[in-house]
C-alpha positions as CSV (number, residue, x, y, z in Angstrom):
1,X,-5.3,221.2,263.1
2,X,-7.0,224.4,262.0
3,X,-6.1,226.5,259.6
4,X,-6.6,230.3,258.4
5,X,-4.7,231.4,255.5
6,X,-3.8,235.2,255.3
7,X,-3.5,237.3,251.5
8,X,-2.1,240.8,251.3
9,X,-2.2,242.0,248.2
10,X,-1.0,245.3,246.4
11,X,-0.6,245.9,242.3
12,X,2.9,244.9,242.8
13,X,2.9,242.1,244.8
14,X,0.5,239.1,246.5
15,X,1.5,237.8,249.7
16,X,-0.2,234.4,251.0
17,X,0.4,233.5,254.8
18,X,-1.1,230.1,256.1
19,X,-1.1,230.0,259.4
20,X,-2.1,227.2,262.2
21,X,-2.4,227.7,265.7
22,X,-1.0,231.1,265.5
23,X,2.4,230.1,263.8
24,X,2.8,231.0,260.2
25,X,3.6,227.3,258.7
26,X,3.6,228.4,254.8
27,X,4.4,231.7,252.8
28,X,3.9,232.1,249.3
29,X,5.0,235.6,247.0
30,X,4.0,236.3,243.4
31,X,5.4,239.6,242.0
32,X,3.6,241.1,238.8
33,X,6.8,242.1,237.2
34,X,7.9,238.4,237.5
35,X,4.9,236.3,236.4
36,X,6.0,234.0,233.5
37,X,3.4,233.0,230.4
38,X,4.2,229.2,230.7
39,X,0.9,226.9,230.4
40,X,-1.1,230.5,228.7
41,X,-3.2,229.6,226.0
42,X,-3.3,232.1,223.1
43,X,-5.2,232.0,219.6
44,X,-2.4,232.5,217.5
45,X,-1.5,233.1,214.0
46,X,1.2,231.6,212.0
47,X,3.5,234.6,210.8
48,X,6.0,232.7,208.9
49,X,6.8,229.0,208.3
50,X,10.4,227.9,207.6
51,X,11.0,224.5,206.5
52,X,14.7,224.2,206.3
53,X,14.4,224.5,210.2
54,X,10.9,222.6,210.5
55,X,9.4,225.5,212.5
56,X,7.2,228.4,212.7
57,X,6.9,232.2,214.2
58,X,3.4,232.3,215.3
59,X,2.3,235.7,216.4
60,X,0.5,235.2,220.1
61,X,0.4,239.1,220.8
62,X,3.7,239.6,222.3
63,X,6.4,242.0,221.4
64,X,8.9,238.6,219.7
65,X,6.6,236.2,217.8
66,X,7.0,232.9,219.7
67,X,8.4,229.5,217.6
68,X,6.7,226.0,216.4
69,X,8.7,223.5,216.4
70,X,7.1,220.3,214.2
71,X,8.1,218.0,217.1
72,X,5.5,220.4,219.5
73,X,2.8,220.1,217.2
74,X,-0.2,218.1,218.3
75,X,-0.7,214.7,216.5
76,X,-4.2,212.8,216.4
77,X,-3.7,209.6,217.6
78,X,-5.3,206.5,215.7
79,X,-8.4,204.9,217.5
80,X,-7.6,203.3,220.7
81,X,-3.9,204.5,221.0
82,X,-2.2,207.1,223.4
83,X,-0.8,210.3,222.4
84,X,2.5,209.0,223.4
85,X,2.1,205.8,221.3
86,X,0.6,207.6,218.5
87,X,3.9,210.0,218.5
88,X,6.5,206.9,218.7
89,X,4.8,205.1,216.0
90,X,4.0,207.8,213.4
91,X,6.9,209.5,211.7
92,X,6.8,213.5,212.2
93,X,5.0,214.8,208.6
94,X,7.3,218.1,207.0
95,X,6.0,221.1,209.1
96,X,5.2,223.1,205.8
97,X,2.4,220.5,205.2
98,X,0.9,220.8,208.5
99,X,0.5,224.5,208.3
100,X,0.5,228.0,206.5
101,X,1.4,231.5,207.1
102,X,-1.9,233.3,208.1
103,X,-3.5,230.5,209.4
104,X,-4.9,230.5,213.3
105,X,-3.5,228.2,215.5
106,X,-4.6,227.3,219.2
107,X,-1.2,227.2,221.1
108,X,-0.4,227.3,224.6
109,X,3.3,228.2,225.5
110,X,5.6,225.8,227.4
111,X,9.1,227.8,227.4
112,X,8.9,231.7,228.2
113,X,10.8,234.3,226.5
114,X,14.6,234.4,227.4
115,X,16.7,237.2,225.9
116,X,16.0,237.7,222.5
117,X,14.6,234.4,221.7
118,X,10.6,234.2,221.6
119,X,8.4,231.9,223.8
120,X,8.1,228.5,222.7
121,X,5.1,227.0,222.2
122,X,3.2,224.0,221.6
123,X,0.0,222.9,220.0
124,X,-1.0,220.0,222.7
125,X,-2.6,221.5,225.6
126,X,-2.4,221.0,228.9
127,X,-4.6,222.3,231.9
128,X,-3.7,221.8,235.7
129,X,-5.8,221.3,238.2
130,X,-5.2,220.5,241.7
131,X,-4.8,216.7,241.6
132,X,-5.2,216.2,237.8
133,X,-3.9,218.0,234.9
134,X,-6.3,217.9,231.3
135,X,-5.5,216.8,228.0
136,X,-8.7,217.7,225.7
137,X,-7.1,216.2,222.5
138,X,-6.4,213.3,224.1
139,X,-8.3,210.5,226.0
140,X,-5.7,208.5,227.7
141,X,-5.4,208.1,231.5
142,X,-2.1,208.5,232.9
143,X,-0.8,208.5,236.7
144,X,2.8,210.5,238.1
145,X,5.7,207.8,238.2
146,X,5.9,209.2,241.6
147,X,2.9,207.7,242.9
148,X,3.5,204.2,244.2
149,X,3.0,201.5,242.0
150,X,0.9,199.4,243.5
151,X,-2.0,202.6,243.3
152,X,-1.7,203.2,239.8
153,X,-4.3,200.7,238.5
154,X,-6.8,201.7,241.2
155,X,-6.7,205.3,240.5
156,X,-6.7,205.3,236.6
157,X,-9.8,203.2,236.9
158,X,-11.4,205.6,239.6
159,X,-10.6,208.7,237.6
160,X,-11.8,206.8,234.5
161,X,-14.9,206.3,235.6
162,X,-15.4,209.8,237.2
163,X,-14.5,211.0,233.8
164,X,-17.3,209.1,231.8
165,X,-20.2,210.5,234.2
166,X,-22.3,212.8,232.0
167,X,-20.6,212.7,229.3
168,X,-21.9,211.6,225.9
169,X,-20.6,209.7,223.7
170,X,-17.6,208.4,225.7
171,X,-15.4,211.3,224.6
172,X,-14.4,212.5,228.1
173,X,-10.7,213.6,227.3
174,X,-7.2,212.8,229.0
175,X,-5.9,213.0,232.3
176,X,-2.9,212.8,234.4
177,X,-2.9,212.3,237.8
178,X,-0.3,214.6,239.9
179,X,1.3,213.1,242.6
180,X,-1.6,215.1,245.0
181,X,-3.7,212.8,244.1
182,X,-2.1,209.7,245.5
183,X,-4.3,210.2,248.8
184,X,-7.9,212.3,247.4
185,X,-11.3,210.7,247.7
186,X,-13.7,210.8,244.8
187,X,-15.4,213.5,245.3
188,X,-11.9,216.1,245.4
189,X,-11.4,214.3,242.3
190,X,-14.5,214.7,240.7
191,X,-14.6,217.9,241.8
192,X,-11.0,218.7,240.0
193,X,-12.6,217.1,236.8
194,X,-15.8,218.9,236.8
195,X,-13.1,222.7,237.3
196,X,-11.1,221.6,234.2
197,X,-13.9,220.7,231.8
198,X,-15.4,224.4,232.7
199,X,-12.1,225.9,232.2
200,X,-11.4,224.0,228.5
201,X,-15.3,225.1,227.6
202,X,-14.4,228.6,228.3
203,X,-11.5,228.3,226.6
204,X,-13.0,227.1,223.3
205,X,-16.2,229.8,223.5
206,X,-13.0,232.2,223.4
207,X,-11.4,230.8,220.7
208,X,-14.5,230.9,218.3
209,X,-15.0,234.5,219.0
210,X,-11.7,236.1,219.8
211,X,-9.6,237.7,216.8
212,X,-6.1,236.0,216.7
213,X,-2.9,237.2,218.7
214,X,-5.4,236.8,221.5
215,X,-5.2,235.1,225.3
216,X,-7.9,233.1,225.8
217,X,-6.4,231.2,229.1
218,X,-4.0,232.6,231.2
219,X,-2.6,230.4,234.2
220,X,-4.3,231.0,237.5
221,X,-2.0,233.6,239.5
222,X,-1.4,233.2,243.2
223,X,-4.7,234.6,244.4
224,X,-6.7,231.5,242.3
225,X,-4.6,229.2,243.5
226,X,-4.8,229.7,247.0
227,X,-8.6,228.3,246.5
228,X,-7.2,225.4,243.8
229,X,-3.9,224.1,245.8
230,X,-4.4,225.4,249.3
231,X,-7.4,225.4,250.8
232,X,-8.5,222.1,252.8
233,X,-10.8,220.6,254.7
234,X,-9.1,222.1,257.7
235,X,-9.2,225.6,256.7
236,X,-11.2,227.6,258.2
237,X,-11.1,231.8,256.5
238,X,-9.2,233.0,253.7
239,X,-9.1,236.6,254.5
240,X,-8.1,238.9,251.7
241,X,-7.0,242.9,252.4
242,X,-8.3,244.0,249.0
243,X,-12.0,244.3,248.2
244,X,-11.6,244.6,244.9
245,X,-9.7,241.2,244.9
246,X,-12.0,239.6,247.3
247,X,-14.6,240.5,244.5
248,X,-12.8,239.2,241.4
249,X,-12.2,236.2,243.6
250,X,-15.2,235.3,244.6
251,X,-16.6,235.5,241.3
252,X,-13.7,233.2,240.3
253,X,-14.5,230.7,243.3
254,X,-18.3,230.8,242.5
255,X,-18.4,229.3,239.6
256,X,-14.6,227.0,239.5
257,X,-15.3,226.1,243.6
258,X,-17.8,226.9,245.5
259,X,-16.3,224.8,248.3
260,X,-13.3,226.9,248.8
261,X,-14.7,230.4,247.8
262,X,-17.3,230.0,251.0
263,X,-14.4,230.4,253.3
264,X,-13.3,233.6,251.6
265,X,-13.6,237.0,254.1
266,X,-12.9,240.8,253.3
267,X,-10.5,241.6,256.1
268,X,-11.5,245.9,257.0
269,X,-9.0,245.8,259.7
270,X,-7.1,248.8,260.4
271,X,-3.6,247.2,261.2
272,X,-1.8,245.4,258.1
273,X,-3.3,241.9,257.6
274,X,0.1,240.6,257.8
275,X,0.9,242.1,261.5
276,X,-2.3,239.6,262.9
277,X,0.3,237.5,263.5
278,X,3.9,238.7,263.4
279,X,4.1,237.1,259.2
280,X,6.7,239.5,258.4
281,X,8.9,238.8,261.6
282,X,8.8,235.3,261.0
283,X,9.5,236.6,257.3
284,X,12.8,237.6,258.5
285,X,13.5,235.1,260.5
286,X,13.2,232.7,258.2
287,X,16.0,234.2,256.1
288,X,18.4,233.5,258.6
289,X,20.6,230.8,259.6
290,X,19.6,230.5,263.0
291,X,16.1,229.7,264.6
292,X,15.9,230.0,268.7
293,X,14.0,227.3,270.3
294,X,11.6,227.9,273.1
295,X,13.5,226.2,275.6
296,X,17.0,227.8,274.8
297,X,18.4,225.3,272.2
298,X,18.6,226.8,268.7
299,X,18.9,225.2,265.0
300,X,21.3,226.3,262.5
301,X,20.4,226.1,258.9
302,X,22.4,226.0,256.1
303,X,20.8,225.8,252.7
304,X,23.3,224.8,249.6
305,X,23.0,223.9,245.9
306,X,23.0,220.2,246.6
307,X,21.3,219.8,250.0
308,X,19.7,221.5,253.5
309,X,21.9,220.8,256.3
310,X,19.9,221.5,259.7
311,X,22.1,221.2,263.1
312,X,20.4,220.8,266.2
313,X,21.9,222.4,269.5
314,X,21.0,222.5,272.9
315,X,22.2,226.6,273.9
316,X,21.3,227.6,277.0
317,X,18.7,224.5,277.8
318,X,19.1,222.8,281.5
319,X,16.0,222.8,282.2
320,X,15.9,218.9,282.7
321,X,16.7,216.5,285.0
322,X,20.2,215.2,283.8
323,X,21.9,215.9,280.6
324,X,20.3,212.7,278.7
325,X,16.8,214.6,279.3
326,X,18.0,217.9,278.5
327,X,19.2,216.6,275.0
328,X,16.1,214.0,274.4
329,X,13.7,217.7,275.4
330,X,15.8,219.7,273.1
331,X,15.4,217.2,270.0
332,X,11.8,216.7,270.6
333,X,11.4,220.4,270.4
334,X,13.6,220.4,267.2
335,X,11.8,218.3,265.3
336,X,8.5,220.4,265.7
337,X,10.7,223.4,264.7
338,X,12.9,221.7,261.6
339,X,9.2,220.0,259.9
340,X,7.7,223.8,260.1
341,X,11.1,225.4,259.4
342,X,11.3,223.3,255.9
343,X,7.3,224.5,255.1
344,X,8.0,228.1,255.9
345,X,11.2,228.2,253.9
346,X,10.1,226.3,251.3
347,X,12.9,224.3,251.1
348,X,13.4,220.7,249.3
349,X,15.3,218.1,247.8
350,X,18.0,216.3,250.1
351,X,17.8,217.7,253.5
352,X,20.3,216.6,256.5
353,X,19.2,216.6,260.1
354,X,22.1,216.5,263.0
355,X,20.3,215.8,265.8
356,X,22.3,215.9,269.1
357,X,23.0,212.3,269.9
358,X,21.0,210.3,272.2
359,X,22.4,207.2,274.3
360,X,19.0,206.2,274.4
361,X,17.7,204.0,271.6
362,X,13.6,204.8,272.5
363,X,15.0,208.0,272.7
364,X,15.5,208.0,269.0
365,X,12.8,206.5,268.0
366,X,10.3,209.0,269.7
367,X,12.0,211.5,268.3
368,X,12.1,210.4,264.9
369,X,8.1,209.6,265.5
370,X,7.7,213.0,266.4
371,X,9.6,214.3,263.1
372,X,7.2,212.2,261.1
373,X,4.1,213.1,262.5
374,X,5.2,216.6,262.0
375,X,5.8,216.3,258.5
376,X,2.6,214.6,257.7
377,X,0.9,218.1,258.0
378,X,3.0,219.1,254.8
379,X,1.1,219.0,251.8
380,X,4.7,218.4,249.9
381,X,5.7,215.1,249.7
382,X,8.4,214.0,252.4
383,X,10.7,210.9,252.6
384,X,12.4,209.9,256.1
385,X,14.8,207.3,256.7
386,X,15.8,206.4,260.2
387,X,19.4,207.4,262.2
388,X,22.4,206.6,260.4
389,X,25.4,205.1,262.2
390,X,26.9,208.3,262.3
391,X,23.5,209.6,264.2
392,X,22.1,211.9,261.1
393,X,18.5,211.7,259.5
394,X,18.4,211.5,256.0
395,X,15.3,212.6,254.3
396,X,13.7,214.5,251.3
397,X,10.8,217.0,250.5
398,X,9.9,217.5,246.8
399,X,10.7,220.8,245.2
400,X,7.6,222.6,243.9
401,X,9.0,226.2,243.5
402,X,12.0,228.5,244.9
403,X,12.7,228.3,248.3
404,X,11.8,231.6,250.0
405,X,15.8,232.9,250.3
406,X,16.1,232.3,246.5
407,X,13.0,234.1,245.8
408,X,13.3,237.2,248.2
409,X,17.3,237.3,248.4
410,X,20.5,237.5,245.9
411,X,24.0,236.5,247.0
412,X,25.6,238.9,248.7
413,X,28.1,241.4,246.0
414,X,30.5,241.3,248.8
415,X,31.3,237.9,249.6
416,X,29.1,236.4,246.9
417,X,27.0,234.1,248.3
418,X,29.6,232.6,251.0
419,X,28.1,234.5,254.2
420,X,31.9,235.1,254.9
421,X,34.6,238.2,253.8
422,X,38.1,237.7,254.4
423,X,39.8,240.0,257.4
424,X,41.6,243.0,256.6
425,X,44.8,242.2,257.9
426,X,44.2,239.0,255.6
427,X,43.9,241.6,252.9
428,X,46.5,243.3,253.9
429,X,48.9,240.7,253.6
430,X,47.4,239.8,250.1
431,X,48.3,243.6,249.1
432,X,52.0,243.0,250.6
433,X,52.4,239.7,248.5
434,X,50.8,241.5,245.2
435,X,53.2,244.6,245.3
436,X,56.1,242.5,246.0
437,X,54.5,240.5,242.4
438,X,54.3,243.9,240.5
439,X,58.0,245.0,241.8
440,X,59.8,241.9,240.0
441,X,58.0,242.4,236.9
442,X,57.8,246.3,236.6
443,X,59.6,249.7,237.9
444,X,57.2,252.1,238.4
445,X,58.0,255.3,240.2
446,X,55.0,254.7,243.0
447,X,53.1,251.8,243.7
448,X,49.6,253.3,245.2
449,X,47.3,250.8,247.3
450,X,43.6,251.4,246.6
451,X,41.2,249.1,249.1
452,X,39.2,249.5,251.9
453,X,39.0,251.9,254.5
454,X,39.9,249.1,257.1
455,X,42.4,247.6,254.9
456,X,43.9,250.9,254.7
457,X,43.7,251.4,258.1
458,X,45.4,247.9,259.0
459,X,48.3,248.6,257.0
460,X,49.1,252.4,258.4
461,X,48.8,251.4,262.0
462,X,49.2,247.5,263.1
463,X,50.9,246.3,259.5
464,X,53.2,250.3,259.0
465,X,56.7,248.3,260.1
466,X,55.5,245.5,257.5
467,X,55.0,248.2,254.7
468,X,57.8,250.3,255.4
469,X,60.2,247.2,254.8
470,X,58.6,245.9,251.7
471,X,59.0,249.8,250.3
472,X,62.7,249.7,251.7
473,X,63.0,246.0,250.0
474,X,62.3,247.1,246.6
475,X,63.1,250.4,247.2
476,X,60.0,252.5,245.5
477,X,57.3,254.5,247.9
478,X,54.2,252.7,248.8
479,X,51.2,255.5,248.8
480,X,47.6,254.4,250.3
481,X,44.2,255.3,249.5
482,X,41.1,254.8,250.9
483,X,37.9,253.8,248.7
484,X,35.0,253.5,251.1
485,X,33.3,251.6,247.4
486,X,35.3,249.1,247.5
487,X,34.0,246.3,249.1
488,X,35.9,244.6,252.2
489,X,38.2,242.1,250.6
490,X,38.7,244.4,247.0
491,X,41.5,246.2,246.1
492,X,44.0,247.4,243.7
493,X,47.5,248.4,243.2
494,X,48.3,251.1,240.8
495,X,51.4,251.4,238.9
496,X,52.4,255.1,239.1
């Protein structure tokens, strides 16, 4: 399936739409305001060294200098052993003889700034690519633990022999390979290798002519990485709204990839890039609970800490034969919607699907086909099981950044995140109870009710026999006041 992807950009904001056959599958936001500085590289310079806490201030540039800890600074390993090896076997030598204020360090950051604390940072660097990630300092070959085992060996070999070509004198650096990497042919990979050596030589002809306190890398913003992470063989334009961008990135794609920059297209349109096909609409959609089917049957989607719960209905569909077709039709259709619901929303971990429950045993297994080939367009990794007894599908999508809601939204300051608020009458009986609290314990002249206007309203017209007996029970006058500030469920009783 063909695929365009769509980038709006503005100085506060780059949107990323990819779309395939008309439907947007993927969204992707980066705000400026909200870019972090983990995986920057900066030339820095040690500020102060403090043994007693076997650490140092290095000053990177920023308004806090960032911290060294000993334990993040880079060890040579002996001949023919690992980094990690090197670092279990070789006891951590006393920061204070490792380095000294003034001196300049290479140091890339790997916690940002929180509060008043300064980044952290660390002297091994690290450089991601699309399906490998570089280690300059080191030259051992290492594979994600989420790959399956029995492709481990064959891929460290490939990569390792990818590595060595042109290079002289066998030094051709470490790699990891990311879990995208399970399924890429040589030449992706090569390709990958060939970006990151570039990227590390700029990053060293910096470094020997930068002053310190300088950034010599910074990590590839959204607009880079739609050419590193999302562009395919299947895509077919990248259109960009901004010609300044489209410039800057070309430039970029002409000399990291030349593969994915040739796709790139200035888009001179006179309606928003975004309206081409409806991204914001399915934007908004997609921040609801509810998604309509085609055929009448809708999902409901409820997204929690722990897990995704997706509930398949059938609405309004009787468009088949007899109910056993309506609900195999309705499913079917579902699981086309659910696999590009998950990629649009972004979301991932342990996700629950309810389908409605088929008598029909081929029934469920065409339908589960169906979900499968679905998600095996997603370039996230997905896990399915089959039907449980209880008729659920179980499955998992690995979390590579917020989901859309927790990027765009906030819970609610009204019901805080529960997408419910209780009644007023429920409230008004909580203000009944309270001021029945306050009488036993205190003997005020006036207790005054300050809530909602509805609350308000319940207790002067439905709930006024209620309120006059609780002011004849403890015998004080009940005043009300309406605060149209206070949210539906708030309130307060003043002691007068």
């Amino acid at each position: 399936m063909q695929q365009d992807i769509l980038i709006n950009w503005s100085p506060q904001e780059t949107r990323v739409a990819v779309v395939e056959h008309g439907a947007v599958q993927e969204v992707h936001v980066e705000r400026a305001l909200e870019r972090g500085l983990v995986g920057n590289i900066y030339l820095g310079k040690v500020a102060r060294v403090l043994p007693g806490m076997q650490s140092a201030f290095i000053d990177i540039g920023l308004e806090r200098a960032a911290f060294l800890h000993v334990a993040d600074l880079w060890q040579k390993p002996l001949e023919g052993e690992s980094l990690s090896a090197s670092r279990a076997a070789t006891p951590l030598r006393p920061i204070e003889k490792q380095v000294f204020e003034g001196q300049t360090l290479m140091v890339q950051v790997v916690k940002d700034p929180i509060g008043t604390k300064g980044a952290r940072l660390s002297t091994q660097v690290s450089i991601a690519g699309r399906m490998l990630v570089f280690l300059p300092q080191d030259d051992h070959i290492g594979v994600s633990q989420k790959i399956p085992a029995a492709l481990r060996d064959e891929l460290r070999v490939r990569v390792q022999a990818l590595a060595a070509v042109g290079v002289e004198g066998g030094k051709t650096g470490g790699f990891i390979l990311r879990t995208n990497a399970e399924d890429a042919s040589d030449q992706e990979l090569a390709e990958d290798i060939a970006y990151l050596r570039k990227a590390w030589s700029r990053i060293r002809d910096a470094a020997s002519r930068q002053p310190p306190a300088s950034l010599l890398h910074e990590d590839l913003n959204l607009l880079q990485r739609v050419l590193r992470d999302l562009v395919g063989e299947r895509t077919q334009t990248i259109r960009i709204d901004s010609n300044e961008q489209f410039h800057a990135l070309m430039a970029f794609g002409r000399e990291f990839m030349p593969a994915a920059a040739a796709h790139l297209q200035h888009y001179k349109g006179e309606r928003p890039i975004f309206d081409l096909h409806s991204v914001d609409e399915e934007i908004t959609k997609a921040l609801g609970r509810r998604v309509d089917l085609k055929s009448g049957g809708y999902l409901i989607i409820d997204q929690t800490e722990a897990l995704t719960t997706v509930d398949v209905n059938t609405g309004a569909f009787v468009g088949a034969r007899n109910f056993d077709d309506t609900v195999f039709k309705t499913n079917l259709e579902a699981a086309q919607a659910i696999a590009r619901q998950l990629r649009l929303r972004n979301l991932g971990g342990i996700i629950v699907v309810d389908f409605i429950d088929m008598g029909q045993t081929e029934h469920q297994q065409a339908v589960l086909a169906e979900f499968r080939k679905q998600l095996a367009r997603d370039r996230v990794k997905t896990q399915v099981g089959g039907f449980s007894p209880l008729g659920l599908v179980e499955m998992t999508r690995k979390r590579t950044r917020e989901s859309l809601a927790q990027l765009l939204c906030e819970p609610c300051d009204q019901c805080q995140g529960a997408g419910r608020v209780r009644t007023a009458r429920t409230v008004a009986y909580d203000v009944l109870r309270e001021i029945l609290r306050e009488a036993r314990q205190f003997d005020p002249k006036e207790f005054r009710v300050v809530a909602a206007p509805a609350v308000i309203d319940m207790l002067l017209d439905e709930e006024s026999t209620h309120l006059a007996g609780l002011s004849d029970f403890i015998g004080k006058p009940i005043s009300l006041q309406a605060e149209s500030a206070l949210g539906p469920d708030q309130y307060d009783i003043v002691l007068l």
